[in-house]
C-alpha positions in Angstrom: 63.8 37.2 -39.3 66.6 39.8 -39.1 67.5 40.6 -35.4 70.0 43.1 -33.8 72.6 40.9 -32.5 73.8 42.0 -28.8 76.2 40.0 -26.4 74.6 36.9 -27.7 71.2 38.4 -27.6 68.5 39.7 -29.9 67.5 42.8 -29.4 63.9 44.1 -30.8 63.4 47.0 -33.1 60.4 48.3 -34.5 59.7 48.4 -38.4 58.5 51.1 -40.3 59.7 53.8 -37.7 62.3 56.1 -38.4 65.5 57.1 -36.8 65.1 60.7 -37.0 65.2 62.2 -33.2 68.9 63.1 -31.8 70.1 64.0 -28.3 68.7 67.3 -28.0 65.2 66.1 -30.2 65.3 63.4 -27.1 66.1 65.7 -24.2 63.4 68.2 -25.5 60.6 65.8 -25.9 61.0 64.9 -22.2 61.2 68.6 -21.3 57.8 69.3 -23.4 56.3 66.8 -21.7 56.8 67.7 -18.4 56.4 71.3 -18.7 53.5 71.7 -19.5 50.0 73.0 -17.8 51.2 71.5 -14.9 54.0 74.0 -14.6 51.2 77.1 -14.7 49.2 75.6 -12.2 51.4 73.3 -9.7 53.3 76.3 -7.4 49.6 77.9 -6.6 47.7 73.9 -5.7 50.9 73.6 -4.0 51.0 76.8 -1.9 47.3 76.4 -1.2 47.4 72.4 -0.3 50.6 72.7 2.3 51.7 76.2 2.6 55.5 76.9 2.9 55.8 73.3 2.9 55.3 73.4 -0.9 58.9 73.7 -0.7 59.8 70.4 0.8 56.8 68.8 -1.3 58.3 69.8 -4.5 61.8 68.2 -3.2 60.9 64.6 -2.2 58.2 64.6 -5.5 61.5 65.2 -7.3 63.9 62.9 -5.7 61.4 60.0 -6.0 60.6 61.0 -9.8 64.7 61.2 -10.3 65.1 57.6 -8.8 62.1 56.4 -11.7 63.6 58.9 -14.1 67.2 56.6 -13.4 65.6 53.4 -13.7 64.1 54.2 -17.2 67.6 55.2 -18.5 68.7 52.1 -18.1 65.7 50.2 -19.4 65.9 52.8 -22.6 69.2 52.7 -23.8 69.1 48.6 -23.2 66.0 48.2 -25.2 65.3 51.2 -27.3 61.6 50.6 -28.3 58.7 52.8 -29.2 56.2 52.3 -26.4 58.5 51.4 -23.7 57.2 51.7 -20.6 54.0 49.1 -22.4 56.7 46.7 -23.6 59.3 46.4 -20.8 57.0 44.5 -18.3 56.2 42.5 -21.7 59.6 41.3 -22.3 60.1 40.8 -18.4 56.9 38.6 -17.4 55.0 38.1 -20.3 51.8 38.9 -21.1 50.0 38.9 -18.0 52.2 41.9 -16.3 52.4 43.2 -19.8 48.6 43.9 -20.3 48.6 45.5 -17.0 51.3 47.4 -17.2 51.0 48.3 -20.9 47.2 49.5 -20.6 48.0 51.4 -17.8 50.6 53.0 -19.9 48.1 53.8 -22.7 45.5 55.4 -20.9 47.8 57.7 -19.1 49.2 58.9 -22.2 45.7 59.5 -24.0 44.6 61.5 -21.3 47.1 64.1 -21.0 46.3 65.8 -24.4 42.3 66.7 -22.8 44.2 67.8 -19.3 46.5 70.3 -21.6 43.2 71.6 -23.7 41.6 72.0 -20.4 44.6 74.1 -18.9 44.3 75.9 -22.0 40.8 77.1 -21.8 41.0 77.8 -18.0 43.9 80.3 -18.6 42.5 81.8 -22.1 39.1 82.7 -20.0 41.2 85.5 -18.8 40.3 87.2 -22.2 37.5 84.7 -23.1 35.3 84.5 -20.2 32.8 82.4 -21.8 35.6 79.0 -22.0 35.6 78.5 -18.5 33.3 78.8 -15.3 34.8 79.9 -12.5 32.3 79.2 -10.3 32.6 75.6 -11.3 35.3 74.9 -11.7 34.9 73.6 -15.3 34.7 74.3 -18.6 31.8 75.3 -20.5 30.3 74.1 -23.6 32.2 76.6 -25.9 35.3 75.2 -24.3 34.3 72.2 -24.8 34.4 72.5 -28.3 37.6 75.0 -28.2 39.1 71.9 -26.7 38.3 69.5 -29.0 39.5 71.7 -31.8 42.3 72.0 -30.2 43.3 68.0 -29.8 42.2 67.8 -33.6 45.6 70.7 -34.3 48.1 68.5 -32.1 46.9 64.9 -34.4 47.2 67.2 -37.4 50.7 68.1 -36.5 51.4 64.7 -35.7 50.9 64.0 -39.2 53.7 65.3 -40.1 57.2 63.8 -41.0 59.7 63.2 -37.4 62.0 65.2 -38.7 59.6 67.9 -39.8 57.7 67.6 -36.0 60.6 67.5 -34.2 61.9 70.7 -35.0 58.3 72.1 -34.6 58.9 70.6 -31.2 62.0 71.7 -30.4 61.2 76.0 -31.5 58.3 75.1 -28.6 60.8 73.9 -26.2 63.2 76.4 -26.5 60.2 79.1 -25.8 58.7 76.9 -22.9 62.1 76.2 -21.0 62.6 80.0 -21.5 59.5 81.7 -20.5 59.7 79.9 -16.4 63.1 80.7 -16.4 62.2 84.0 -16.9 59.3 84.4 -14.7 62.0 83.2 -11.7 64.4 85.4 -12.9 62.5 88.4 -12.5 59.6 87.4 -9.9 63.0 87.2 -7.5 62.7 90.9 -7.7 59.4 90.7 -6.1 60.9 88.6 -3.8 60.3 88.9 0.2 59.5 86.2 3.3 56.4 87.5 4.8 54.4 84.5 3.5 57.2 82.2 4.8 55.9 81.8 8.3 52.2 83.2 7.9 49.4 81.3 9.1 50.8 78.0 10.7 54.5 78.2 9.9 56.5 76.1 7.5 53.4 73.1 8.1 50.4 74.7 8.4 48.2 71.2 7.7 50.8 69.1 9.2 53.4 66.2 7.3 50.1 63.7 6.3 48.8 66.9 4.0 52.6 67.5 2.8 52.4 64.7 1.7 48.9 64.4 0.1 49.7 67.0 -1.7 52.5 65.4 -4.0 50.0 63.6 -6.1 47.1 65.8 -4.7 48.4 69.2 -5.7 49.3 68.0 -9.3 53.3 68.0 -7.9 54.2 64.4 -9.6 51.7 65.4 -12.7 53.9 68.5 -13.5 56.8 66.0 -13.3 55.3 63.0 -15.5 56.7 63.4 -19.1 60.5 62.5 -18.7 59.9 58.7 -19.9 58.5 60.3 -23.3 62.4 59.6 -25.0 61.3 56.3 -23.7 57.9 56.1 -25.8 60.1 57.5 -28.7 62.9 55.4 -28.5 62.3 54.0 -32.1 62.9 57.1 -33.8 65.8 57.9 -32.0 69.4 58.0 -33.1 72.0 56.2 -31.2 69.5 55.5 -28.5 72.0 53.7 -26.5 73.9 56.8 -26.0 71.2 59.3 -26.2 68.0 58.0 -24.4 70.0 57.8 -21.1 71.6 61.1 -21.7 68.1 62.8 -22.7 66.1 61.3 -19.7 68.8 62.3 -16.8 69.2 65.6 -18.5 65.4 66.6 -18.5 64.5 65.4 -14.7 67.1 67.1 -13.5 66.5 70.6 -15.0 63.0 70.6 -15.0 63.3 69.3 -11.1 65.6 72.5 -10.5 62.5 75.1 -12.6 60.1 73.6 -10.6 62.0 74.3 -7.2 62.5 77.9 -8.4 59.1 78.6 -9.3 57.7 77.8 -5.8 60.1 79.4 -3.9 59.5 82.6 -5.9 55.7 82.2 -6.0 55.4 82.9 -2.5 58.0 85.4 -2.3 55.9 87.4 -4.5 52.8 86.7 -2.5 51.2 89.6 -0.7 49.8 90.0 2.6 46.5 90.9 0.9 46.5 86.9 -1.2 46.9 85.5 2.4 44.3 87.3 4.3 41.9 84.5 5.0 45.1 81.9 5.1 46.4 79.8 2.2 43.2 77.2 1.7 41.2 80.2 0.8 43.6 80.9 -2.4 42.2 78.1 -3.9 38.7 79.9 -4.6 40.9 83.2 -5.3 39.2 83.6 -8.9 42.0 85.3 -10.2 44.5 83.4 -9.2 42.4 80.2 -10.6 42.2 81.8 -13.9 46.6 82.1 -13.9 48.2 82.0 -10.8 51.8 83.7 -11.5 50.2 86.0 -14.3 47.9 87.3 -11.8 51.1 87.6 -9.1 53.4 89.4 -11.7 50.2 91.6 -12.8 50.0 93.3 -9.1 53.8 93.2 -9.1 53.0 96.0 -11.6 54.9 93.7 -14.0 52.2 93.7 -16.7 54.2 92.4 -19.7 55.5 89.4 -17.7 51.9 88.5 -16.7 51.2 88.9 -21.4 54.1 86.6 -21.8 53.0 84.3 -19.4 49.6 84.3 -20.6 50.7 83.8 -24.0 52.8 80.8 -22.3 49.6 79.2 -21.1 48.6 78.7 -24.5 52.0 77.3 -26.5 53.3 75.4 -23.1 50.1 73.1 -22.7 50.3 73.0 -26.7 53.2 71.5 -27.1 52.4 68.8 -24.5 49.6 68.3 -25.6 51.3 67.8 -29.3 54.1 65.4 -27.8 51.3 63.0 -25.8 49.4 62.5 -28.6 52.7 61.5 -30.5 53.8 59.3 -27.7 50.3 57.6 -27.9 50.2 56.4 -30.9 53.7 55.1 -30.5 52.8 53.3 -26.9 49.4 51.9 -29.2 52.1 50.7 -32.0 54.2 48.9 -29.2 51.1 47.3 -27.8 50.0 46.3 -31.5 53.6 44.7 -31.7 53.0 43.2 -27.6 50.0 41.7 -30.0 48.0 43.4 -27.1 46.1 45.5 -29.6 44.8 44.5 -33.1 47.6 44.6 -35.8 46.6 47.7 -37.8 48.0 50.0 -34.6 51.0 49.2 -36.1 50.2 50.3 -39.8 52.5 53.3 -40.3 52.4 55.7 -43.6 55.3 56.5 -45.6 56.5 59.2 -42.7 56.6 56.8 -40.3 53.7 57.5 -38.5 51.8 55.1 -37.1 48.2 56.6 -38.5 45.7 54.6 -37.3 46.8 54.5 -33.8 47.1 58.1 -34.0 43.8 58.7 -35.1 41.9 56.4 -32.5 44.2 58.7 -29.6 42.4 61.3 -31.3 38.9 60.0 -31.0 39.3 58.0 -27.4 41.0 61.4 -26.2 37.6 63.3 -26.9 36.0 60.6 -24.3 37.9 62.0 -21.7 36.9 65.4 -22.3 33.3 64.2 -21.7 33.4 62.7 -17.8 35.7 65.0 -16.7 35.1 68.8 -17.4 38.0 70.3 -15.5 41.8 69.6 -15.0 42.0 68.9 -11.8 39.3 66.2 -11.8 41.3 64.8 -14.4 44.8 65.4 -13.0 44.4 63.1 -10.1 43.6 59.8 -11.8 46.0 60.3 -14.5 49.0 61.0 -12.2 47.9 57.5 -10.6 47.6 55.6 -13.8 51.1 56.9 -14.4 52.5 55.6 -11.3 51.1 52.4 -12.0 52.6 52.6 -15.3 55.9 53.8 -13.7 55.9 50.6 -11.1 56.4 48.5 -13.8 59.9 49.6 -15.1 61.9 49.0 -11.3 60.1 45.5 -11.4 61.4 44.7 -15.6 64.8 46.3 -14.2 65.2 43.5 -11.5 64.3 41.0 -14.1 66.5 41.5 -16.5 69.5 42.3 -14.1 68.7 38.2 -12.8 68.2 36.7 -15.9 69.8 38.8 -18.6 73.2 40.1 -16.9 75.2 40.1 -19.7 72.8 41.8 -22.3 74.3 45.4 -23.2 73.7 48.5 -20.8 75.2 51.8 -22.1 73.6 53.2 -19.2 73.7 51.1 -16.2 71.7 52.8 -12.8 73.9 52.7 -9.8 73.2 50.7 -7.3 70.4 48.8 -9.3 70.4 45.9 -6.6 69.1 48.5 -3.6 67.6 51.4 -6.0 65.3 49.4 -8.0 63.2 47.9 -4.8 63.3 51.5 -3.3 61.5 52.7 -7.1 59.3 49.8 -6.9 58.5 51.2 -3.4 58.6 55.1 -4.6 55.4 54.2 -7.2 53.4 52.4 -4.5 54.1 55.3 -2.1 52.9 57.9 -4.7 49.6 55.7 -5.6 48.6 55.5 -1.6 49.0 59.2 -1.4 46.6 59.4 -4.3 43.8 58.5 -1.6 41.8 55.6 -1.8 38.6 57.0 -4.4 41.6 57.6 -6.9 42.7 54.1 -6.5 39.6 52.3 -6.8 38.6 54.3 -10.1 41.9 52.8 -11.3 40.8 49.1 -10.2 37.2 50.0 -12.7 40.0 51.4 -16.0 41.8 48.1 -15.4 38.9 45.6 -15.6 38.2 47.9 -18.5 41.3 47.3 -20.0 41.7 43.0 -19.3 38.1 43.3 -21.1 39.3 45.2 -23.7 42.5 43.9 -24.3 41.1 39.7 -23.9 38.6 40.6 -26.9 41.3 42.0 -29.4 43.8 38.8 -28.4 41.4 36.6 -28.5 40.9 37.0 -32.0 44.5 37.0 -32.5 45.9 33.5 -33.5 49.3 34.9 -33.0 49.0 36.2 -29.4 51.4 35.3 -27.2 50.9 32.8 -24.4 49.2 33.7 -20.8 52.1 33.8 -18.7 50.4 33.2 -15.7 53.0 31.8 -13.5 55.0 34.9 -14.0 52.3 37.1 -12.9 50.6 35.8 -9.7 51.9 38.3 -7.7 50.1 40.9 -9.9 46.5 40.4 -8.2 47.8 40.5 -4.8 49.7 43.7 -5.3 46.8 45.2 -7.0 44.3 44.5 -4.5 46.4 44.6 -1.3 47.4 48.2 -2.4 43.5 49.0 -2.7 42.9 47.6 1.0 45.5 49.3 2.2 44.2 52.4 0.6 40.8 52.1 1.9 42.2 51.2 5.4 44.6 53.9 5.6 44.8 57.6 5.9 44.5 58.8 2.6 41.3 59.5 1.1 38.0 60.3 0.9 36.1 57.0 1.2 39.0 55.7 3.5 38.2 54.2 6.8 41.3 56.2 9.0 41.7 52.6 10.6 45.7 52.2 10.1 47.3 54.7 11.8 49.5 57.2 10.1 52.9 56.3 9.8 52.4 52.9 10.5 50.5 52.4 7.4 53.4 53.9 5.0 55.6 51.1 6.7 53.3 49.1 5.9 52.7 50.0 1.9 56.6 49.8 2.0 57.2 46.3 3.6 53.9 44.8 1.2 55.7 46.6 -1.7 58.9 45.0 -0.8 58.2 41.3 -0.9 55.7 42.2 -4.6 59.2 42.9 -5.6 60.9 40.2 -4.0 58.1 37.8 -5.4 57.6 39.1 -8.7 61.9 39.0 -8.8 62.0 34.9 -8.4 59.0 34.6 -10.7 60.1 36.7 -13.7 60.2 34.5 -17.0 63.1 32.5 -17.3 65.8 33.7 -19.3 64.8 31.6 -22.9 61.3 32.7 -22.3 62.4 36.0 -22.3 64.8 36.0 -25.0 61.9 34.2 -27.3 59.1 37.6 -26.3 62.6 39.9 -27.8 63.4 37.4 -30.6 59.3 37.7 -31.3 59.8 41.5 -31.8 62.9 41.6 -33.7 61.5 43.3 -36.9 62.5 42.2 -40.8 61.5 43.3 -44.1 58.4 40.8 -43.9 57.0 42.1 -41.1 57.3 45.5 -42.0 55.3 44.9 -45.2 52.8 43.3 -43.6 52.5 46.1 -41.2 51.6 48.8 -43.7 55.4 50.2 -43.8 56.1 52.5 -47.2 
């Protein structure tokens, strides 16, 4: 079995993929990602969860997310995998952590293509009333099937050759990057401070709803999307140099937009849109059917409030377009974990892994069905992601132990501090979730050990239950639930650790997980054998379905 030799070590690389994707192709399938609906949406939840304190919200959501962001640099350009926020945890504990971390992975990425249809349909009911019901707060049948429709154009498009989608991508980009840049640009004529200090200050609901509201108000959802280079590492060209370069790049610009676009929404805020205080914008219908359209409209702005409506179709679009790529490649990686069954790695003669693309389709129309609105939606999927995001600071500790001398192009400074201070960032952002987010996660992961534990059992070349490696898993799990449910966050919490003491807290238990899970990672042959395992040659591409 042919390997990629490096320092001594094998490296793995995916069969049947193609190199296609460059620096900017990387960059921009991170910006995509991130802006996307959450962008059109996130300044108004913001402004209505917290106020002026939107502000400081949008800042510590971006520094924690810049910390991850740093983490997954390293981890990209070390092992440049398709998939690889599934497959880190896989090479760094086995299968156990893997599973975990690797289903959690999946479901956050096959959800985000309903979230962008839905954010779609909201904002089209400005001209097509019948898509969405205000009064609601969800979508109605016709957009319902709008939606669906619409997931069935991004797997179409995702049919196509990398090369071909990527510069379909990359015209997208170019107009979604543009079109907020814009909307700053000239909403900062608009721009005044009367909303600044109106009703309550800078803190109207005090720091515990500041808080809340980085998961809450969709903050960290308009931010997920920078690991995406990650998922598409094996198509990428000189990913050692490039998948560090194209994550960093992305989280910080996008960081900076998002900054910008609060500070101007509620400079062009009137006194009128605060009358009865900022909770009561949230069941403003016009801002609820396009929030800075609606605000550049009464500017007497009408053509910005056209482009940005046109916006609010082609920016969730191309999200959606780029989640539904990255989830077939995070189902290909877990069909080469040996998590799923073997043909999610079949790819046709573009390189596409088809049938994983197809079943995101069809398990992407389940999610339609439960949730009929983006924001019901939002909430567990920016959880799943953190959980998927914990994953990376804890394979990052690993590997610095055990494989020190493997190859970095990118190495994250001050690893030894900065990767237990991620570890702790993710558990932070999942207890701010509230405790009815979190227990809805603990029902998707039963789910998925189900799920997962039928296709491997009827694998006879699954790899071993590392068990040993992973006994810290449970207790972070379900400590992090009972501290949810204890704690302040909710609903269905109990209020009985009080606040401040109970974020110590979630940071001291997250501390020794990492601590724990550091000493028990897999030892360094065990490690090398999972890589070695995944090291692709001309057998195994044939026998994956490769062209």
């Amino acid at each position: 079995m042919a390997t990629q030799a490096v320092t001594g070590l094998s490296r793995p690389t995916d069969v049947g993929l193609r190199r296609e994707i460059g620096l900017i192709g990387a960059t921009w399938a991170s910006v995509t990602s991130i802006i996307g609906s959450g962008w059109l949406f996130g300044s108004w939840k913001g402004a209505y969860s917290t106020g002026t304190s939107a502000l400081l919200a949008w800042g510590i959501g971006g520094v924690m997310i810049i910390i991850l962001a740093l983490v997954h640099a390293e981890l990209g350009g070390m092992y440049p995998v398709a998939g690889g926020t599934a497959r880190f945890p896989h090479f760094a504990f086995g299968s156990v952590a893997g599973i975990s971390f690797g289903f959690f992975s999946w479901v956050q990425a096959v959800t985000v293509a309903p979230i962008e249809c839905f954010a779609v349909m909201q904002y089209l009911a400005y001209y097509w009333h019948s898509l969405f019901n205000t009064t609601t707060g969800e979508v109605t049948g016709l957009g319902f099937l709008m939606s669906i429709i619409l997931m069935a154009i991004f797997t179409a498009v995702n049919f196509l050759a990398m090369r071909l989608f990527n510069k379909v991508q990359s015209g997208i980009t170019w107009w979604k990057v543009a079109v907020p840049v814009l909307a700053i640009i000239v909403l900062f004529t608009q721009f005044h401070t009367s909303a600044f200090d109106s009703h309550g200050g800078f803190m109207p609901y005090g720091s515990k709803a500041m808080l809340a509201a980085i998961p809450g108000a969709s903050i960290v959802f308009a931010y997920l999307g920078f690991e995406q280079a990650d998922q598409l590492a094996g198509e990428v060209k000189d990913p050692q140099r490039n998948l560090p370069r194209a994550i960093i790049i992305a989280i910080l610009m996008c960081t900076a937009i998002y900054v910008l676009l609060q500070v101007v929404f509620l400079g062009a805020l009137r006194p009128s849109d605060l009358a009865h205080g900022w909770a009561a914008m949230a069941k403003n219908p016009n801002l609820e059917l396009g929030p800075l359209a609606f605000l550049a409209g009464a500017a007497g702005l009408g053509w910005l409030a056209i482009v940005l409506r046109v916006d609010a179709f082609i920016s969730p679009s191309g999200t959606g377009m780029v989640y539904q790529t990255s989830t077939s490649r995070i189902g290909y990686g877990l069909a080469r974990n040996r998590y799923f069954p073997q043909p999610f790695a079949k790819v046709d003669r573009n390189g596409v892994p088809w049938i994983s693309l197809i079943l995101a389709f069809v398990l992407g129309l389940v999610f339609l069905l439960p949730f009929p609105s983006w924001s019901s939606l939002v909430n567990l999927v920016t959880s799943a992601s953190v959980l998927m995001y914990a994953g990376a600071p804890l394979a990052l500790g690993a590997f610095r132990r055990q494989l020190p001398e493997a190859s970095r192009p990118y190495r994250m400074p001050g690893a030894t501090v900065m990767s237990p201070i991620a570890f702790c960032v993710a558990s932070m952002l999942i207890y701010w979730s509230g405790f009815q987010i979190v227990w809805k996660l603990g029902i998707v992961m039963v789910i998925g050990y189900v799920l997962i534990g039928i296709f491997m059992a009827m694998d006879k070349e699954r790899p071993p239950l590392d068990w040993k490696s992973a006994v810290w898993l449970p207790v972070y799990l379900i400590g992090l639930g009972i501290i949810s449910w204890q704690g302040q966050f909710g609903p269905d919490n109990t209020n009985r650790i009080p606040f401040w003491w109970d974020m110590g807290i979630v940071v001291a238990f997250s501390l020794a997980i990492y601590f724990w899970a550091y000493f028990t990672c897999l030892p360094k042959q065990e490690m090398e054998n999972l890589i070695e395992r995944q090291a692709g040659g001309q057998t195994e591409a044939k026998a994956l379905g490769e062209a």
